[in-house]
C-alpha positions in Angstrom: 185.7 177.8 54.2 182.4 176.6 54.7 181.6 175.7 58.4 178.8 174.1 60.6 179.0 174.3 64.1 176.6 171.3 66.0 175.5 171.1 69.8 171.8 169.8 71.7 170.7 173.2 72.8 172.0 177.0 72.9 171.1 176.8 76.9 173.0 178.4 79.9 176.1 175.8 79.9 179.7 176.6 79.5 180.2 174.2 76.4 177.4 175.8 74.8 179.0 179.5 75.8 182.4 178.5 74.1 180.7 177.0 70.9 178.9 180.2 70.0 181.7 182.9 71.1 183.4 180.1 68.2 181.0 180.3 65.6 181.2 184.2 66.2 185.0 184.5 65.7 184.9 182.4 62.5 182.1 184.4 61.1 184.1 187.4 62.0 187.4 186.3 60.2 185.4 185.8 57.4 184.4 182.1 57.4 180.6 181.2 55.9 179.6 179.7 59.7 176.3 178.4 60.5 175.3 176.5 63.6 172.6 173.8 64.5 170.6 172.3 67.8 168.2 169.9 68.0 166.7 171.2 71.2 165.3 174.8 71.3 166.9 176.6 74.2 167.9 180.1 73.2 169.6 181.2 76.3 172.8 182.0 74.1 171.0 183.0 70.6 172.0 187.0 71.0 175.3 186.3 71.1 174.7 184.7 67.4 172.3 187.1 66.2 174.7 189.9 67.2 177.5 188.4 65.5 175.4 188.0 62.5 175.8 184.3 62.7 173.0 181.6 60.8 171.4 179.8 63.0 169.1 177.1 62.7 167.0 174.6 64.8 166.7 171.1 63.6 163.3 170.8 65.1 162.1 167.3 64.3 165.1 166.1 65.4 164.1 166.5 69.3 162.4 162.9 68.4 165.6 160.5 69.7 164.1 158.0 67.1 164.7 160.0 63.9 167.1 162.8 65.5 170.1 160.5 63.2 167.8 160.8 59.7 166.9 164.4 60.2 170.7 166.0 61.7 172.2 163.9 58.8 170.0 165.3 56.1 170.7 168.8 57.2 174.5 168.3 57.0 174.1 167.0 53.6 171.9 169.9 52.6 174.5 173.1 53.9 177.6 170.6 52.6 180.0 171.8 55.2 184.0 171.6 54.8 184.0 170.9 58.4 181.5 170.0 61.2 182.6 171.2 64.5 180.5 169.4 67.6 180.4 170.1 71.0 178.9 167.6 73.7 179.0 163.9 74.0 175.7 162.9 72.0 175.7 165.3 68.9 179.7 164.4 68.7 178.3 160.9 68.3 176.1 161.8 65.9 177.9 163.8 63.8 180.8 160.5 63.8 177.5 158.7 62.4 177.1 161.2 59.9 180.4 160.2 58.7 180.3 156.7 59.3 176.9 156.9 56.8 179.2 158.7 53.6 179.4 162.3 55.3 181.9 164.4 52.7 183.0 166.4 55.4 185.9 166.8 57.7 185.4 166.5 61.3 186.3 168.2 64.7 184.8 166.4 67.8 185.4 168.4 71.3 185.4 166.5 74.4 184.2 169.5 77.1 185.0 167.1 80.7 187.2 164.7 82.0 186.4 160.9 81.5 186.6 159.6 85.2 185.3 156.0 83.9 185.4 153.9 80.8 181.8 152.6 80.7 180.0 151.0 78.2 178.7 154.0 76.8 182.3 156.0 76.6 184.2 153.1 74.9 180.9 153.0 72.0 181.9 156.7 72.4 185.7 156.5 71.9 184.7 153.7 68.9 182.6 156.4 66.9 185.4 158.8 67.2 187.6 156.6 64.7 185.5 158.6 61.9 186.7 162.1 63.3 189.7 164.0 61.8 190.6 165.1 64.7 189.6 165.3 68.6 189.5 168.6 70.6 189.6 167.9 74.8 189.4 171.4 76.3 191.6 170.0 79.0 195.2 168.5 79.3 194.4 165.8 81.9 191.4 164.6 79.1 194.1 164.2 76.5 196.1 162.5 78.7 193.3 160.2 79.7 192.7 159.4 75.7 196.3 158.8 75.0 196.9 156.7 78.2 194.2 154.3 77.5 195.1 153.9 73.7 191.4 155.3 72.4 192.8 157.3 69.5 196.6 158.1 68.2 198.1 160.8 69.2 198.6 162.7 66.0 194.6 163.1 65.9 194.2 164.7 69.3 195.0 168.4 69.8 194.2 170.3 73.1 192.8 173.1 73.3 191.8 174.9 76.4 188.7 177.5 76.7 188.9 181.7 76.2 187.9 184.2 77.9 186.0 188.1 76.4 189.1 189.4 78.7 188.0 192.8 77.6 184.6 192.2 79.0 185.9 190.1 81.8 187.5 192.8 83.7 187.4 195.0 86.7 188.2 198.3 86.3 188.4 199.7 89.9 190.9 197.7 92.7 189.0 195.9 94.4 188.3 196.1 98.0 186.5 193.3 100.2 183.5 193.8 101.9 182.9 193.4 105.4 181.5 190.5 105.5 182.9 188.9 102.6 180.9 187.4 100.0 182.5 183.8 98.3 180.9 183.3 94.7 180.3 179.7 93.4 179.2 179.4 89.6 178.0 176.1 88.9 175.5 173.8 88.1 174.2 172.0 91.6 175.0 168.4 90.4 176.8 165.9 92.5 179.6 166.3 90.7 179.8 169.6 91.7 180.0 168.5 95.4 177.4 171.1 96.5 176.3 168.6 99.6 180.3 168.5 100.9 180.7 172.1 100.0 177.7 172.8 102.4 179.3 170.9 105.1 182.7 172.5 104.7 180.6 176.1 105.3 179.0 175.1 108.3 182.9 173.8 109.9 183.4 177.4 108.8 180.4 179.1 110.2 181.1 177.1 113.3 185.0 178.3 113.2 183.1 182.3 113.7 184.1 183.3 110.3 182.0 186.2 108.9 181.6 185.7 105.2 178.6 184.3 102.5 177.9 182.3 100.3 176.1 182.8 96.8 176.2 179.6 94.4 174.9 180.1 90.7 173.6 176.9 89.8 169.9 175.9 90.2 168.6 173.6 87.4 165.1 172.2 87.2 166.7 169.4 85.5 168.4 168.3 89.0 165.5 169.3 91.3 165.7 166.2 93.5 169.6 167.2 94.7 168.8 170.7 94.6 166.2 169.8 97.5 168.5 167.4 99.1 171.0 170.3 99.1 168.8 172.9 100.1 167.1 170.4 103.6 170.8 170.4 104.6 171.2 173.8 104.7 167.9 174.3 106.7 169.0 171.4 109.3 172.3 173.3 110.2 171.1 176.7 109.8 173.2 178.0 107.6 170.2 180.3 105.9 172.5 183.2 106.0 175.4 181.9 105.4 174.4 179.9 102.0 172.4 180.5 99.2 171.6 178.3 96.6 170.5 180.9 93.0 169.1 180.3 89.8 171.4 180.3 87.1 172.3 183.9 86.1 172.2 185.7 82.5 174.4 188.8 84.1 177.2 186.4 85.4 179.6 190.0 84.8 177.8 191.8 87.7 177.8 188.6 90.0 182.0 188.1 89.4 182.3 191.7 90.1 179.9 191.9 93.3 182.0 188.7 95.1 185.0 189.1 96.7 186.3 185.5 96.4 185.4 182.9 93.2 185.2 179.0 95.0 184.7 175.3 92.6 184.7 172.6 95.1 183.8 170.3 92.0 185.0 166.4 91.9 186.3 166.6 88.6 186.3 169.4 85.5 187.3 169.9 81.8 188.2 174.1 81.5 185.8 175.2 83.9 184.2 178.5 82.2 183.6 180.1 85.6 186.9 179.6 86.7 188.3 181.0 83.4 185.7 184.3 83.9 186.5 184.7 87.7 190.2 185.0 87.3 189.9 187.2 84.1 187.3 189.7 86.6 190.4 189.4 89.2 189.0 187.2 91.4 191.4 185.8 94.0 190.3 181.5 93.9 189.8 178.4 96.5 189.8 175.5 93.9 189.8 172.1 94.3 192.8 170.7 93.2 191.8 168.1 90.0 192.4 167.9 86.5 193.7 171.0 84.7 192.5 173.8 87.8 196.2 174.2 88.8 196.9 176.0 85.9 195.0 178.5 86.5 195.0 178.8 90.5 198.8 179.4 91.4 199.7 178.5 95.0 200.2 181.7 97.0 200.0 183.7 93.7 196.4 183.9 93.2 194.3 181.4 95.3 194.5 178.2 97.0 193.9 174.4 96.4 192.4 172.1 98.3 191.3 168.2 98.1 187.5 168.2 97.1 186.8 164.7 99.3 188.1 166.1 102.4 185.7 168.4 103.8 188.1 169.9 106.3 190.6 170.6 103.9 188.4 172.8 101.9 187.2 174.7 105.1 190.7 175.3 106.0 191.6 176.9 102.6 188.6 178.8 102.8 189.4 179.9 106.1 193.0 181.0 105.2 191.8 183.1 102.0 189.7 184.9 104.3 191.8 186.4 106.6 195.1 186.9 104.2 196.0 190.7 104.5 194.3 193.4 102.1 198.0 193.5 100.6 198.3 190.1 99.8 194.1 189.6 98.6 195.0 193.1 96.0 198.4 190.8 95.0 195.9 188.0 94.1 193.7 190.1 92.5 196.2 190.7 89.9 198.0 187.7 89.8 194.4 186.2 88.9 193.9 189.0 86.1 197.5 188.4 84.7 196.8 184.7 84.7 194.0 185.1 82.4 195.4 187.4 79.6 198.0 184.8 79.6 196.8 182.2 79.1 192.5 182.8 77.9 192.6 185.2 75.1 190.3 184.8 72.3 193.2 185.1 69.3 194.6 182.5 70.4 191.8 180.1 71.0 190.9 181.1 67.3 194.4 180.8 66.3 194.3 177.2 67.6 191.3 176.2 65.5 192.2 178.1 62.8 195.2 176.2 62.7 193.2 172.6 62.9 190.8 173.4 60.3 193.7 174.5 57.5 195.5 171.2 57.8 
């Protein structure tokens, strides 16, 4: 089977991490795979070259104005059996493609939850008539299609992120460190809720609770919040307490160097970080939205809290720091347990595999 794989960018995001792991266990099962970008960010591009994956950069398509002529005239030229895309605008694209005579089958993959249907999600929704089928990487997304009648049922299959649980792992018990370090990996976007989370550490700093924070999320695309985020900090203080880091290419060593894993985001799809964190053993504070409760079990491995009230995520944070060393190694595993369950790469591959034979 003949396959092309289609996102913006190989850069540092989670969608963009789950397309080429993907492309490499199709490649590895013996499919012809190749995948494209319009943008040329190769954050991820050693995970294809090591798979021995094609690659290849639609460059003049970086022009918005001719980025439809140039991505449709390189589909025509591999002639793909499917086209798998990931990401809002190149799954809109690629429904063009179609729309324009495309002789290919094709997977669209919603990566987030819809909070609002706006103008540009219903065009959205519209283009996705020309899809075979439509791949949320989240339960409460599929629910959100199929509740608000944007495609039929039989066309939309879930199918939730995976985890490298063998390179995901921690292979010593873990033991907390004095002062107890809580790791946040995500971008620092409003809709991450970085500027509540901040408050939420200073009612805990205030509380005399010893701990620090390290959040993996800097983008220079986002610079104005970063600096919103960052003058808060400063005005209460909290210097020590919170730091706000650059993106990181050795995410492994920063899961196993924290003692806690914390997303205070608004909303999610399959949060990546989340999926990584409980696969390293990572005991979780969550906020409680869309699909996070699968994966953070009340008293088993973590704790959930509401994301809009700022005292309730102090109070959760406050709580998994000072449960007993016997209950923290109990979440520990439950968190590792969770993940072979439920994040393995068979079947994530099994799932597709299944999608693209029918």
């Amino acid at each position: 089977m003949k396959i092309l794989l289609f996102i913006d960018s190989l850069g540092a995001g989670g969608a963009q991490r789950q397309l080429v792991g993907l492309a490499r266990m199709l490649k590895e099962d013996g499919g012809q795979v190749k995948v494209i970008t319009y943008h040329d960010d190769p954050f991820y591009l050693s995970v294809l070259e090591e798979g021995r994956v094609d690659y290849g950069n639609v460059g003049k398509a970086q022009n918005k104005y001719l980025r439809l002529y140039y991505i449709r005239k390189t589909i025509k030229q591999y002639k793909p059996d499917w086209v798998i895309a990931y990401l809002d605008m190149p799954c809109m694209l690629a429904c063009m493609c179609k729309l324009l005579g495309g002789r290919f089958k094709l997977l669209v993959s919603e990566r987030n939850t819809t909070q609002k249907l706006t103008r540009r999600e219903r065009l959205k929704f519209w283009l996705f008539r020309w899809a075979d089928k439509i791949v949320p990487n989240s339960y409460s997304q599929e629910r959100f299609i199929l509740e608000n009648n944007l495609a039929p049922q039989a066309k939309v299959k879930t199918i939730t992120n995976f985890v490298d649980t063998d390179y995901f792992r921690c292979e010593r018990e873990r033991v907390r460190k004095a002062v107890p370090e809580i790791v946040v990996v995500a971008s620092i976007w409003p809709s991450k809720n970085t500027l509540g989370f901040i408050e939420a550490v200073k009612l805990l700093r205030d509380a005399g609770k010893n701990f620090v924070v390290n959040w993996y999320g800097k983008s220079e695309t986002n610079m104005e919040y970063f600096n919103e985020c960052q003058r808060k900090i400063n005005s209460y203080q909290l210097e020590s307490y919170i730091k706000l880091k650059d993106k990181s290419n050795r995410i492994k060593e920063v899961y196993l160097g924290a003692d806690y894993f914390c997303l205070p985001s608004f909303y999610e799809g399959t949060p990546n970080a989340l999926c990584e964190a409980i696969s390293c053993g990572l005991p979780v504070i969550c906020g409680d939205v869309c699909d996070n409760s699968i994966y953070v079990r009340e008293g088993g491995n973590g704790c959930l809290f509401n994301p809009r009230s700022v005292l309730d995520m102090k109070d959760k944070m406050s709580r998994m720091l000072e449960i007993d060393d016997e209950t923290y190694a109990a979440y520990c595993c439950q968190s590792r347990m969770l993940a072979e369950e439920l994040l393995s790469e068979r079947r994530f591959l099994g799932e597709y595999e299944i999608l693209l034979g029918s």
